[in-house]
N, CA, C and O atoms as a GROMACS GRO file, in nm:
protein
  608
    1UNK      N    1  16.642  18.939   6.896
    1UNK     CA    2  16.576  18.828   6.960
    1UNK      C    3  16.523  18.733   6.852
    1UNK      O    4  16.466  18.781   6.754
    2UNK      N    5  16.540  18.595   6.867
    2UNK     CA    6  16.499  18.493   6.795
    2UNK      C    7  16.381  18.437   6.858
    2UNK      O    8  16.359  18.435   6.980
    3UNK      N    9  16.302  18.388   6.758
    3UNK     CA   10  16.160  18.303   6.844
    3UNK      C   11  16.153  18.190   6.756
    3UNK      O   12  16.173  18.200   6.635
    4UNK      N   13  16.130  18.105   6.803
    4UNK     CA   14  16.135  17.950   6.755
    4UNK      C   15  15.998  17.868   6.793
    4UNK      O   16  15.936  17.870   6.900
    5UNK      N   17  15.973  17.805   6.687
    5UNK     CA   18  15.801  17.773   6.714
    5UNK      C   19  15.850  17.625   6.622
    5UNK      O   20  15.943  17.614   6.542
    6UNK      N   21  15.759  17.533   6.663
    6UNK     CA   22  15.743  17.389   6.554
    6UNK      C   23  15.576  17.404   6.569
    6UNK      O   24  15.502  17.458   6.651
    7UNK      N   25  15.556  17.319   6.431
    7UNK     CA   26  15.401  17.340   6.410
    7UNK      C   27  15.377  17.226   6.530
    7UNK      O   28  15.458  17.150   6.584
    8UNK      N   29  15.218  17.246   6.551
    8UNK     CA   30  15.143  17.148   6.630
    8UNK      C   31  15.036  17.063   6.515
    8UNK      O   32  14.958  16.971   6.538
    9UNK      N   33  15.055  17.105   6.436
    9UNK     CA   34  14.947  17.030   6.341
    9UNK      C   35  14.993  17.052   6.180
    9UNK      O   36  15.097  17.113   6.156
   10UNK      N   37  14.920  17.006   6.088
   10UNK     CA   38  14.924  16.994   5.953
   10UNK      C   39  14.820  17.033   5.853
   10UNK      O   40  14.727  16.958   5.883
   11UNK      N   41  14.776  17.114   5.739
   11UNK     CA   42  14.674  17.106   5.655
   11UNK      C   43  14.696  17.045   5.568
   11UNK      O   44  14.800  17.042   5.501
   12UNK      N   45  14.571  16.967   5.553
   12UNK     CA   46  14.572  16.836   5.416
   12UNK      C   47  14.410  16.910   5.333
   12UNK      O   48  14.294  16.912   5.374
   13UNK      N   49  14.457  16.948   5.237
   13UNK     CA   50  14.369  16.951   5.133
   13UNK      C   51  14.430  16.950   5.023
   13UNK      O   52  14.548  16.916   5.007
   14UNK      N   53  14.315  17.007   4.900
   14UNK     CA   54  14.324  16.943   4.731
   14UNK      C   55  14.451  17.102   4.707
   14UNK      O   56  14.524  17.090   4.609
   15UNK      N   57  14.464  17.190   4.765
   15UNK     CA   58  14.508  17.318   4.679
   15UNK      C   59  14.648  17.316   4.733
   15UNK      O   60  14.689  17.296   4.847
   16UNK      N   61  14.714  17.346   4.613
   16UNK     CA   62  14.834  17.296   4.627
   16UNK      C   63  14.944  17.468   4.633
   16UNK      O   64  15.036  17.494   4.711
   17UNK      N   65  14.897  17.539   4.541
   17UNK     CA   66  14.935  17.647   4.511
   17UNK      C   67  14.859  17.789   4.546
   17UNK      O   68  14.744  17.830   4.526
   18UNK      N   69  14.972  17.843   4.604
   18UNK     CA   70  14.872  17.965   4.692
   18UNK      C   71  14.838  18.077   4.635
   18UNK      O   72  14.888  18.189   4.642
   19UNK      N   73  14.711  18.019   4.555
   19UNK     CA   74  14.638  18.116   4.475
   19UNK      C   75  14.510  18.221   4.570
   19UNK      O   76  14.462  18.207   4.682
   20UNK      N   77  14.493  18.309   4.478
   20UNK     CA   78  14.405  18.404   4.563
   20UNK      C   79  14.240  18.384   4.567
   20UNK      O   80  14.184  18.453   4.652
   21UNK      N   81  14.181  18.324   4.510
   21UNK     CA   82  14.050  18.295   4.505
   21UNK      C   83  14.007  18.201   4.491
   21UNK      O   84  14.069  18.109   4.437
   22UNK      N   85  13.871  18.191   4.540
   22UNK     CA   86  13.778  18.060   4.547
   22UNK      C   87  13.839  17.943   4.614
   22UNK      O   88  13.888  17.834   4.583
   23UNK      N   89  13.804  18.039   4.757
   23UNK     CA   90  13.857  17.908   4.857
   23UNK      C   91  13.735  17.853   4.914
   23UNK      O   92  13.750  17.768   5.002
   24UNK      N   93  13.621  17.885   4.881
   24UNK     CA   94  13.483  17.833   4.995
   24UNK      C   95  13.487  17.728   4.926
   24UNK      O   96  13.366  17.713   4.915
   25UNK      N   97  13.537  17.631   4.861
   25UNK     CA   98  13.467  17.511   4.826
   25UNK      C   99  13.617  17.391   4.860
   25UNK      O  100  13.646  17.283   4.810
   26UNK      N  101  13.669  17.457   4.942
   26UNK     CA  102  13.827  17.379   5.010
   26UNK      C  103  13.782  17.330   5.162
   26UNK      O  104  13.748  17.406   5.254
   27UNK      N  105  13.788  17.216   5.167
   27UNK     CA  106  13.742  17.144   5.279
   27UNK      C  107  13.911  17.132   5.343
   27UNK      O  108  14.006  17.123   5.265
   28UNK      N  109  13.924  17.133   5.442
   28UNK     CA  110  14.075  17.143   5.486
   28UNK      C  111  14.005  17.008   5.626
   28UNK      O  112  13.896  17.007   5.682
   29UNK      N  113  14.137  16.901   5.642
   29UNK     CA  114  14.172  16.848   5.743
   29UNK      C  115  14.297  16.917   5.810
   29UNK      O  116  14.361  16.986   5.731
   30UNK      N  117  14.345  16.914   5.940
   30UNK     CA  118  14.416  16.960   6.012
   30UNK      C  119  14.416  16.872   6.070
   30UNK      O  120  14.311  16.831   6.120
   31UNK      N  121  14.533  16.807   6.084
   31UNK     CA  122  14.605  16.671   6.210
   31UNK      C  123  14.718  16.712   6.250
   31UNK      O  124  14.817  16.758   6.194
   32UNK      N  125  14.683  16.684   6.380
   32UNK     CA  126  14.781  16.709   6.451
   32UNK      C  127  14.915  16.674   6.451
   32UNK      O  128  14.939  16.575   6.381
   33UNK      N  129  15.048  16.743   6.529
   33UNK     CA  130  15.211  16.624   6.454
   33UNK      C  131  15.201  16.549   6.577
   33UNK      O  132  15.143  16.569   6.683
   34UNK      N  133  15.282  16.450   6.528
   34UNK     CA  134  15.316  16.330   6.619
   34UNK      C  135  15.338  16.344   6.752
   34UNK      O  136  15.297  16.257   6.828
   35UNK      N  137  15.424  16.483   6.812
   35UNK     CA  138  15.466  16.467   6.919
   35UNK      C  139  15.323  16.565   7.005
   35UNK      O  140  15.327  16.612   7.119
   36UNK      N  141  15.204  16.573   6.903
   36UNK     CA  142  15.087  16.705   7.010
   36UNK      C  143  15.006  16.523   7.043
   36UNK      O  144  14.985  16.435   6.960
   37UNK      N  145  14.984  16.522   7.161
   37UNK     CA  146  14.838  16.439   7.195
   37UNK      C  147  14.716  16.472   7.174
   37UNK      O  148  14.671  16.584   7.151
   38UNK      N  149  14.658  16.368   7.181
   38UNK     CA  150  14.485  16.354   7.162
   38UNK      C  151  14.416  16.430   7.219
   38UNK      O  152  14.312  16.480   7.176
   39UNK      N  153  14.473  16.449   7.335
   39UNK     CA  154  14.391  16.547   7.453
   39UNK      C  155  14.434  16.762   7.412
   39UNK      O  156  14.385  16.864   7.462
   40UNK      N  157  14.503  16.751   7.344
   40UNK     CA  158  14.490  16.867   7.273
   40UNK      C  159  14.304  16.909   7.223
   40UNK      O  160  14.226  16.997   7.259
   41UNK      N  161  14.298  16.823   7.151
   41UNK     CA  162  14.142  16.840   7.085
   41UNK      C  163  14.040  16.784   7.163
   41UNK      O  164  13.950  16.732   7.096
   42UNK      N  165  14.028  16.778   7.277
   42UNK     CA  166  13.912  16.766   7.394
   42UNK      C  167  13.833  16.858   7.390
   42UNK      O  168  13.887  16.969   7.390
   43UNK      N  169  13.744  16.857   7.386
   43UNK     CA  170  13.600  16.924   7.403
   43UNK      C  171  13.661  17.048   7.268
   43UNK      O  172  13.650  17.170   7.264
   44UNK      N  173  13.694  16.999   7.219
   44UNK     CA  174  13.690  17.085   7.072
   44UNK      C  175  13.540  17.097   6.990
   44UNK      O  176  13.490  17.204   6.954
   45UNK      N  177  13.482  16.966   6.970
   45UNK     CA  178  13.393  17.002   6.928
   45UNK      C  179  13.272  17.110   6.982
   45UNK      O  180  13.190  17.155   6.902
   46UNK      N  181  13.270  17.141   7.111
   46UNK     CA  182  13.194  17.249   7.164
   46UNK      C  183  13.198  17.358   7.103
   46UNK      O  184  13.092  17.422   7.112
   47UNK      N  185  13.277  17.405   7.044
   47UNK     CA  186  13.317  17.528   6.959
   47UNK      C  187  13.262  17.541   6.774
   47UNK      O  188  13.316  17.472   6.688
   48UNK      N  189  13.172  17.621   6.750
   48UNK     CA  190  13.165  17.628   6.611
   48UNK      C  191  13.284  17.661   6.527
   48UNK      O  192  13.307  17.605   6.420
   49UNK      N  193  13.389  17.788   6.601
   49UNK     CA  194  13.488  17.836   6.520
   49UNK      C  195  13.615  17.844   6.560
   49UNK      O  196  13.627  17.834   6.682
   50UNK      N  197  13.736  17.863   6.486
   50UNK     CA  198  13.835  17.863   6.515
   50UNK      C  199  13.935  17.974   6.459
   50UNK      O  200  13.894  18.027   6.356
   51UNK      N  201  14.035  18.013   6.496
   51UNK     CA  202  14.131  18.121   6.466
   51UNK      C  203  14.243  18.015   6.456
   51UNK      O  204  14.286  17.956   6.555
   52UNK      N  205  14.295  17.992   6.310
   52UNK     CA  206  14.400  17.916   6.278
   52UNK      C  207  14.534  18.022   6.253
   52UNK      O  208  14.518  18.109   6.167
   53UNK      N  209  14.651  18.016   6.318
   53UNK     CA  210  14.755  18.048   6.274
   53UNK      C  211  14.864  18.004   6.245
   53UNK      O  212  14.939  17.947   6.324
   54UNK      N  213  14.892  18.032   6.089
   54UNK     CA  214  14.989  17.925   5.992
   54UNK      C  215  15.108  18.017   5.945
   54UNK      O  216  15.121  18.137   5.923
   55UNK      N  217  15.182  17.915   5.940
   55UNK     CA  218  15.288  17.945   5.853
   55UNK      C  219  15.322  17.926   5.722
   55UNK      O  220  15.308  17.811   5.681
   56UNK      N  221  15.370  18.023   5.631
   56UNK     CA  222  15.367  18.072   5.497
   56UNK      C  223  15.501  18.042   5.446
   56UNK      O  224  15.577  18.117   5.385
   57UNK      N  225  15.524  17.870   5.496
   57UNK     CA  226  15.649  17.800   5.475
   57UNK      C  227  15.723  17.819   5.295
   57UNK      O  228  15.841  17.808   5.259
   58UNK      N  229  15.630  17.842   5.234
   58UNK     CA  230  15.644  17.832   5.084
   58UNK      C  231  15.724  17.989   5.033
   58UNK      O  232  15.797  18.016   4.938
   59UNK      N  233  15.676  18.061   5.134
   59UNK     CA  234  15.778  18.183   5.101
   59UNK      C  235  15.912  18.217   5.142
   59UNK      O  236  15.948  18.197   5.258
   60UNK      N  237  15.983  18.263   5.063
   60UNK     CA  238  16.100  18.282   5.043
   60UNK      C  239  16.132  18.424   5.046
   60UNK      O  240  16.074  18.516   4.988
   61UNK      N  241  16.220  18.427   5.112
   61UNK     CA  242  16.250  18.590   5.195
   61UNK      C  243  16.312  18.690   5.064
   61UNK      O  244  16.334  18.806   5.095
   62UNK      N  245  16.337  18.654   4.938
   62UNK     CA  246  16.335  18.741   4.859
   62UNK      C  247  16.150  18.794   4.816
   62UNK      O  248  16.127  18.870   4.722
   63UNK      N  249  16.073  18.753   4.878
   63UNK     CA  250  15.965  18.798   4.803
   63UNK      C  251  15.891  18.867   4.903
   63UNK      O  252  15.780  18.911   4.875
   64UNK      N  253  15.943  18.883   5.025
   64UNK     CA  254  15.869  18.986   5.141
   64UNK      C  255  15.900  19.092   5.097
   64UNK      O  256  16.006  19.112   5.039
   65UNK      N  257  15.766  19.224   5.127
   65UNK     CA  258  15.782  19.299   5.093
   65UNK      C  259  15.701  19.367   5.186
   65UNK      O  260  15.621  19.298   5.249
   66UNK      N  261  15.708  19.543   5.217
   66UNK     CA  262  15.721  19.630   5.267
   66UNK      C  263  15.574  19.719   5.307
   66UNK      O  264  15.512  19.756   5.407
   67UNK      N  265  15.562  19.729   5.103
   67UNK     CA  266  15.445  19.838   5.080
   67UNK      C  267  15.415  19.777   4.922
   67UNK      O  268  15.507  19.741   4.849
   68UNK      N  269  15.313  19.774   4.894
   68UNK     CA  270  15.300  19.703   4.746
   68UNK      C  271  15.126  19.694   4.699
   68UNK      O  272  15.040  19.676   4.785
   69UNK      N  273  15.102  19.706   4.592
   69UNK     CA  274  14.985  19.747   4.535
   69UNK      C  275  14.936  19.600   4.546
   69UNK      O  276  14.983  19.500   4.493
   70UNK      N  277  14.813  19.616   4.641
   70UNK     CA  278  14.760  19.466   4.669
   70UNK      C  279  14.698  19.368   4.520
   70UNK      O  280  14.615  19.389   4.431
   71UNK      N  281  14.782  19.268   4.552
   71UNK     CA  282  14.769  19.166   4.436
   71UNK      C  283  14.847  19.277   4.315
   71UNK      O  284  14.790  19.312   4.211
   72UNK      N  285  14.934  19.305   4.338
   72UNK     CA  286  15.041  19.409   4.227
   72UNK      C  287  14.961  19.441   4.123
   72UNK      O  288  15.004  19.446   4.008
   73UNK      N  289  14.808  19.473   4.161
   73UNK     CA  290  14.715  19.572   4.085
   73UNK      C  291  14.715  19.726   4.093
   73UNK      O  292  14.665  19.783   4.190
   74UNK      N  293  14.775  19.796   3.988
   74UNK     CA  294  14.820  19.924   3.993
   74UNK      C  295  14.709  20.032   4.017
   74UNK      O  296  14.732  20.145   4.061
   75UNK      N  297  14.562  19.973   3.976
   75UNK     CA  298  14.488  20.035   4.004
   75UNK      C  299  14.422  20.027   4.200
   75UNK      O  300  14.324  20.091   4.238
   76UNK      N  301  14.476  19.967   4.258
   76UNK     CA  302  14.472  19.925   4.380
   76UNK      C  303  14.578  20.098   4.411
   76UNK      O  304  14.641  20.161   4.325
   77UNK      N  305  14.564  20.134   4.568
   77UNK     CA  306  14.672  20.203   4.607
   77UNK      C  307  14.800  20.160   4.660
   77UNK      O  308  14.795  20.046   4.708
   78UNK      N  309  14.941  20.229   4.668
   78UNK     CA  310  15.000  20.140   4.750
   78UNK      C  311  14.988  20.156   4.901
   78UNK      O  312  14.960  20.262   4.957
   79UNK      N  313  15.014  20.029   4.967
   79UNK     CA  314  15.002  19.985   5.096
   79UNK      C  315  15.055  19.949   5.136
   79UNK      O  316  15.110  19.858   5.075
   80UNK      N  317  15.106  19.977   5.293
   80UNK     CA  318  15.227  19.900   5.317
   80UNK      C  319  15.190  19.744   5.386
   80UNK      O  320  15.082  19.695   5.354
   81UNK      N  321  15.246  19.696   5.446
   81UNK     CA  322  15.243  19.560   5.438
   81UNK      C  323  15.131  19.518   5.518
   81UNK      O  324  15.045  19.438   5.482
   82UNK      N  325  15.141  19.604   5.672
   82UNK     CA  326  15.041  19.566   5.779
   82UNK      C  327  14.885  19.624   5.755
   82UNK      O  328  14.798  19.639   5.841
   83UNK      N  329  14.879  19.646   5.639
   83UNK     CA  330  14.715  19.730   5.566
   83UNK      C  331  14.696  19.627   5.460
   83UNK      O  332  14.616  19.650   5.370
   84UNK      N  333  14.757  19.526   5.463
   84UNK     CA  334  14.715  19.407   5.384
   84UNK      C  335  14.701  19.271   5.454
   84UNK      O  336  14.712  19.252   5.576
   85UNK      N  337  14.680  19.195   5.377
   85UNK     CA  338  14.738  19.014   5.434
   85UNK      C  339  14.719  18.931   5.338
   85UNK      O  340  14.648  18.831   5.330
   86UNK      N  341  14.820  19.006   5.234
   86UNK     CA  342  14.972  18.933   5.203
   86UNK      C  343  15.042  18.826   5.258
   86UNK      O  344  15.080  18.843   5.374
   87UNK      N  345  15.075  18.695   5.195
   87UNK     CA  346  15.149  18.618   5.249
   87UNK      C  347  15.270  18.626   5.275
   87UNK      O  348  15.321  18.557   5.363
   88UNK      N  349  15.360  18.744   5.174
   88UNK     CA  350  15.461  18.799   5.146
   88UNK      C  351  15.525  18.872   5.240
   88UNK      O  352  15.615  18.949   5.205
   89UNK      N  353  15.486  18.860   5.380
   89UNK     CA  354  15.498  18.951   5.485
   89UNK      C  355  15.636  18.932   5.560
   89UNK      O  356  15.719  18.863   5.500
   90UNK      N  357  15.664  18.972   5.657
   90UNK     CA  358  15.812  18.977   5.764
   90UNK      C  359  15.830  18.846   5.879
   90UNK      O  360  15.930  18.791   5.923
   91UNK      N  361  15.686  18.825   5.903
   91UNK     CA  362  15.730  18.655   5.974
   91UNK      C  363  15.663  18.556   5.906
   91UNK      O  364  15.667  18.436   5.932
   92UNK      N  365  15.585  18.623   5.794
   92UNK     CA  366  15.492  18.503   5.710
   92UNK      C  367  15.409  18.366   5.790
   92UNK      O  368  15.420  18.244   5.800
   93UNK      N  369  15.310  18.492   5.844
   93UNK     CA  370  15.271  18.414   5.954
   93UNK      C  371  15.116  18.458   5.893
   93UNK      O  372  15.091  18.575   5.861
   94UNK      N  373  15.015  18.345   5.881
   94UNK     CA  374  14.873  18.364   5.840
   94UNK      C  375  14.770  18.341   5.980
   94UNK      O  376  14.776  18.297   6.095
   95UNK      N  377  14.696  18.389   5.904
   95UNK     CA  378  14.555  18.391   6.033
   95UNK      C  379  14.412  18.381   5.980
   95UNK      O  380  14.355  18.474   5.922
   96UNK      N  381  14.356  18.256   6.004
   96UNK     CA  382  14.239  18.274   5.934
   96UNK      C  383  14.155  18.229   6.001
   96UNK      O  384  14.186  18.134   6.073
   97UNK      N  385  14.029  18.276   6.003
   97UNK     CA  386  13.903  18.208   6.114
   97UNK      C  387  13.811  18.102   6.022
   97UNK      O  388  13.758  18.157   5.925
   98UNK      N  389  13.788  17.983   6.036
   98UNK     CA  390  13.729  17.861   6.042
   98UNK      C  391  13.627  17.863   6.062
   98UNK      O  392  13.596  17.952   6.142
   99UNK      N  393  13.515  17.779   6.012
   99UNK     CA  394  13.375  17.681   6.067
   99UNK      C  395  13.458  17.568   6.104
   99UNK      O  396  13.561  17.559   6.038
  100UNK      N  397  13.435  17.463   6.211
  100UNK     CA  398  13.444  17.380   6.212
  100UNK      C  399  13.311  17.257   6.167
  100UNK      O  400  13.192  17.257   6.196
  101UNK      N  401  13.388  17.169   6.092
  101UNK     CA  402  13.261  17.109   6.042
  101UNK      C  403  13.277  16.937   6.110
  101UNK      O  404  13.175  16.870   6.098
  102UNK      N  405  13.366  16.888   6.159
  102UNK     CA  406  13.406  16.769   6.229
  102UNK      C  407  13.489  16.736   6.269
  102UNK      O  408  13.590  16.786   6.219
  103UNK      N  409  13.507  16.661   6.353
  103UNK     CA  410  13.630  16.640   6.490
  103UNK      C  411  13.595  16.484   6.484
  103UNK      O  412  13.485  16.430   6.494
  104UNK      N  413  13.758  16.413   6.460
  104UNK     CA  414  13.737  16.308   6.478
  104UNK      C  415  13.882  16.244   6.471
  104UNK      O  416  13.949  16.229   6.369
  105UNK      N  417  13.926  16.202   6.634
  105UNK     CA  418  14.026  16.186   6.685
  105UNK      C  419  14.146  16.282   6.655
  105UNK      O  420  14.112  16.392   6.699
  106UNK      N  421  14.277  16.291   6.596
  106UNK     CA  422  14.356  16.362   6.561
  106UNK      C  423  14.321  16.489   6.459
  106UNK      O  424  14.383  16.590   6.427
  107UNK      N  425  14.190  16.433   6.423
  107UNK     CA  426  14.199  16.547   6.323
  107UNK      C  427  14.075  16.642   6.348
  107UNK      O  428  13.990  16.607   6.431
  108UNK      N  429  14.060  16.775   6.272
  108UNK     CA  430  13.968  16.822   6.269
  108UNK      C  431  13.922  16.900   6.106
  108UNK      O  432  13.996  16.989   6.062
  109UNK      N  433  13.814  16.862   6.038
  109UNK     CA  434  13.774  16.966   5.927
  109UNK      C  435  13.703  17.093   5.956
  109UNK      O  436  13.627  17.126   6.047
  110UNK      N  437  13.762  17.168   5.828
  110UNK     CA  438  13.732  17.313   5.860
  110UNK      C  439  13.702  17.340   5.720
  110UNK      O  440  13.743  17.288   5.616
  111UNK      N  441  13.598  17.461   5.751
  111UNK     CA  442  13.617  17.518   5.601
  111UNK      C  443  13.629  17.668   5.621
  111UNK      O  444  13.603  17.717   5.731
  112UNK      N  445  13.670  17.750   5.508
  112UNK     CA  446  13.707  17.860   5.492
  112UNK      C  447  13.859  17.884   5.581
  112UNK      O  448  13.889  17.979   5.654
  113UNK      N  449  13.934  17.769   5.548
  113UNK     CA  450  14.063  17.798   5.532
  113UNK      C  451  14.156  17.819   5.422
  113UNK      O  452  14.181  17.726   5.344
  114UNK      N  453  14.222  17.957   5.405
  114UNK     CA  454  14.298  17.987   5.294
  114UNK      C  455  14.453  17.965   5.332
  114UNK      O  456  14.539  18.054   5.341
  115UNK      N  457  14.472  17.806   5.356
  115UNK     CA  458  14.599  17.766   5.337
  115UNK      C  459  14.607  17.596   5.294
  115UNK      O  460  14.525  17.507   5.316
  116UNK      N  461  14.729  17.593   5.229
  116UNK     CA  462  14.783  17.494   5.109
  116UNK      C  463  14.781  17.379   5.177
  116UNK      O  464  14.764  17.385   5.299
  117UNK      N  465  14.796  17.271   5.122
  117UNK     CA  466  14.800  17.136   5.151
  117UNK      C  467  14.985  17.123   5.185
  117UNK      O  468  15.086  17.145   5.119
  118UNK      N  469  14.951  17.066   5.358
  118UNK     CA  470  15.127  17.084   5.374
  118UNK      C  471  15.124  17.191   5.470
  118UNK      O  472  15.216  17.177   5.551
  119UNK      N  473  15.071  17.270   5.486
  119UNK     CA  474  15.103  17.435   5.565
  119UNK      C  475  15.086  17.379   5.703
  119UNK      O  476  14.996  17.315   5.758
  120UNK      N  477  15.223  17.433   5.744
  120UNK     CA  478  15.264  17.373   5.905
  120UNK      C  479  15.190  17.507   5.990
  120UNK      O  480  15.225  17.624   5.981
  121UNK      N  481  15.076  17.450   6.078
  121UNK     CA  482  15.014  17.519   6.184
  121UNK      C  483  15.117  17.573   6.311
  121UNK      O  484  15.229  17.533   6.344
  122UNK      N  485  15.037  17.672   6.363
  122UNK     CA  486  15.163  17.708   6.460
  122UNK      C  487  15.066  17.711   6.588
  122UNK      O  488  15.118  17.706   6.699
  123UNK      N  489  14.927  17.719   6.574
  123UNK     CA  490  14.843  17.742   6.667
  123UNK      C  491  14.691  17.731   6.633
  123UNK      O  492  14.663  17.776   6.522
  124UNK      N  493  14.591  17.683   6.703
  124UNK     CA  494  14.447  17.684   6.695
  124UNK      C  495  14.408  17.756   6.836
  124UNK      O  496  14.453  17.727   6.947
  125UNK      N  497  14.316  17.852   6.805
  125UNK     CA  498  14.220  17.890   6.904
  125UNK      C  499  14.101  17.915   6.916
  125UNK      O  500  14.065  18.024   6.870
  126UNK      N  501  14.026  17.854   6.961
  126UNK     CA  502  13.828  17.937   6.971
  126UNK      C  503  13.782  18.041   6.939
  126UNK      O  504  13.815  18.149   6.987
  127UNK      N  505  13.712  18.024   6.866
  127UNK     CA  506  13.628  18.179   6.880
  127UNK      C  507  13.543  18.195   6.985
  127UNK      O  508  13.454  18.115   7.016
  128UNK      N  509  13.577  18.324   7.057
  128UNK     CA  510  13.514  18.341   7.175
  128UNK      C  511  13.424  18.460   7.128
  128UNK      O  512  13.490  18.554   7.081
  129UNK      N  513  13.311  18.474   7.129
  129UNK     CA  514  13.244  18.611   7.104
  129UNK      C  515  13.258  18.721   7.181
  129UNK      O  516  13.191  18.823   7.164
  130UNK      N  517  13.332  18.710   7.256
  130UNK     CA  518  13.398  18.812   7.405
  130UNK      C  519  13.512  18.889   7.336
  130UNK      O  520  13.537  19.006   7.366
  131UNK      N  521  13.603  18.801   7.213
  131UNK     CA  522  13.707  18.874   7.204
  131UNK      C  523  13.690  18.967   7.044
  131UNK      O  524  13.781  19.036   6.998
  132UNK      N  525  13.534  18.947   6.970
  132UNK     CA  526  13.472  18.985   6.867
  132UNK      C  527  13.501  19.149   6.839
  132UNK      O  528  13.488  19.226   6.934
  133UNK      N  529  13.538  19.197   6.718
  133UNK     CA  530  13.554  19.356   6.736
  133UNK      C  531  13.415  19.384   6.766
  133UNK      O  532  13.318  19.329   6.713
  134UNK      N  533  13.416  19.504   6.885
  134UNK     CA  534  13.292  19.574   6.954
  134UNK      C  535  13.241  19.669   6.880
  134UNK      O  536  13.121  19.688   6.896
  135UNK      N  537  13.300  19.741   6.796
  135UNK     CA  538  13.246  19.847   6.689
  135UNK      C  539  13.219  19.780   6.548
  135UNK      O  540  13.217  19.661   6.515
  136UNK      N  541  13.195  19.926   6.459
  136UNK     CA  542  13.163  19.863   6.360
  136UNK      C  543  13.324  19.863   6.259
  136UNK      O  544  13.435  19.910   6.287
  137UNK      N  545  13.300  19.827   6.200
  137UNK     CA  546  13.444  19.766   6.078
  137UNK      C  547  13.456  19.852   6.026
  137UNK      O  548  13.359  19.928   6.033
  138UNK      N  549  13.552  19.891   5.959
  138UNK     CA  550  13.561  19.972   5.839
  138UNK      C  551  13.690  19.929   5.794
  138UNK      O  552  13.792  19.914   5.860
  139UNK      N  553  13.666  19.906   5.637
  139UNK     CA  554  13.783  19.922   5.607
  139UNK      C  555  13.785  20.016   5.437
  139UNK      O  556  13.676  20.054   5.396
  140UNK      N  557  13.890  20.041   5.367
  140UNK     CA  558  13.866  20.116   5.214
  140UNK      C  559  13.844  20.045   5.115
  140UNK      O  560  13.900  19.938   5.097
  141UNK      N  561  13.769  20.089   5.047
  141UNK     CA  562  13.697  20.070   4.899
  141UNK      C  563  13.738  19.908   4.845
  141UNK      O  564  13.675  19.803   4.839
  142UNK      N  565  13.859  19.946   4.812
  142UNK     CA  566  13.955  19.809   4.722
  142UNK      C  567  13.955  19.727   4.815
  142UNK      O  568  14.030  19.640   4.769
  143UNK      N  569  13.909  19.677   4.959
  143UNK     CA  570  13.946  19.537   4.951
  143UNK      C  571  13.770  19.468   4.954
  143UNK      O  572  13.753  19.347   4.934
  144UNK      N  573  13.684  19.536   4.974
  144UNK     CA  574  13.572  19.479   4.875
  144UNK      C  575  13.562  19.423   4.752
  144UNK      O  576  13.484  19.336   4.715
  145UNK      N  577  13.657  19.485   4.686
  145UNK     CA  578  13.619  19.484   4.534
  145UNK      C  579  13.754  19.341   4.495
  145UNK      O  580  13.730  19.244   4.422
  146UNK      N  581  13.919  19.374   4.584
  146UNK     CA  582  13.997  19.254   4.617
  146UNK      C  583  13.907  19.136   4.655
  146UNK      O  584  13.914  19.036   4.583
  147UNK      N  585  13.829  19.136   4.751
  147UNK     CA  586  13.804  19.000   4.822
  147UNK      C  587  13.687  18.927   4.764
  147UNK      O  588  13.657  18.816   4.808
  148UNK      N  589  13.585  19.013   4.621
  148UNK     CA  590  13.458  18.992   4.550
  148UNK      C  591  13.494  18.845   4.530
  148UNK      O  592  13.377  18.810   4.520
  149UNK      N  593  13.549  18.752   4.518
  149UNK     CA  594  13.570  18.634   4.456
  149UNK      C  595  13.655  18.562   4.563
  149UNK      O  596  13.692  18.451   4.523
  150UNK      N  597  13.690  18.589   4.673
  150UNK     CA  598  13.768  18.508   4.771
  150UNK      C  599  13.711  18.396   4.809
  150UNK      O  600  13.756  18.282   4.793
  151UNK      N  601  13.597  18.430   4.868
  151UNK     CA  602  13.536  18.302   4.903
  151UNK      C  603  13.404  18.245   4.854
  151UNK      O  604  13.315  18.188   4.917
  152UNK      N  605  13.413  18.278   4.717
  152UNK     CA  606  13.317  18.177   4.656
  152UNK      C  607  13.391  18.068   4.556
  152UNK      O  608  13.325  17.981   4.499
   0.00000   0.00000   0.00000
């Protein structure tokens, strides 16, 4: 089975190259493409947050991979693909949750988005606190110590 998607929108910011850290200081616009209307982003601003899902257009299917020592740090364990998020993945499809910081006509700014200037959107959705994990989190050791510098 094939699935076929066109983006509905666009990210415009300064980062060009999809590096791994220090994204909190990346202000991202998101505009919409030509053929989504205005009325897409209606009562958008009611919402503090958003669940952006992008596409990881820049990768190239020789570099997906399986199971791999996150950020190919040997002292990391290996992992397979879905115990990470890796851009390097099987539909190279990203997901990241947003502040929204302004809405104004086609577009909207966000911050704490970790994608490139150019990265074709495939979808925006609300954060609903209804759909929030109900327990507590857990996850292992290394991606604390991975993510120490992500978003500052």
């Amino acid at each position: 089975m094939e699935i076929k998607l066109k983006p509905i929108a666009f990210v415009r910011n300064s980062r060009t190259t999809p590096t791994d850290d220090f994204w909190e200081s990346v202000i991202s616009e998101i505009e919409l493409a030509e053929d989504i209307p205005n009325e897409a982003f209606d009562s958008i601003s009611d919402f503090s947050h958003f669940e952006i899902i992008y596409f990881f257009d820049k990768v190239e299917n020789k570099e997906i991979v399986f199971s791999s020592h996150p950020r190919g740090n040997p002292n990391y364990p290996l992992v397979g693909i879905f115990g990470q998020r890796k851009k390097d993945r099987p539909n190279t499809i990203g997901l990241c949750t947003v502040e929204l910081i302004e809405h104004n006509d086609r577009k909207i700014k966000v911050k704490y988005l970790d994608a490139i200037n150019g990265t074709p959107i495939l979808d925006i959705k609300p954060v609903f606190k209804e759909f929030q994990p109900k327990g507590e989190i857990s996850q292992p050791n290394w991606v604390s110590d991975l993510m120490k510098n992500y978003w500052k």
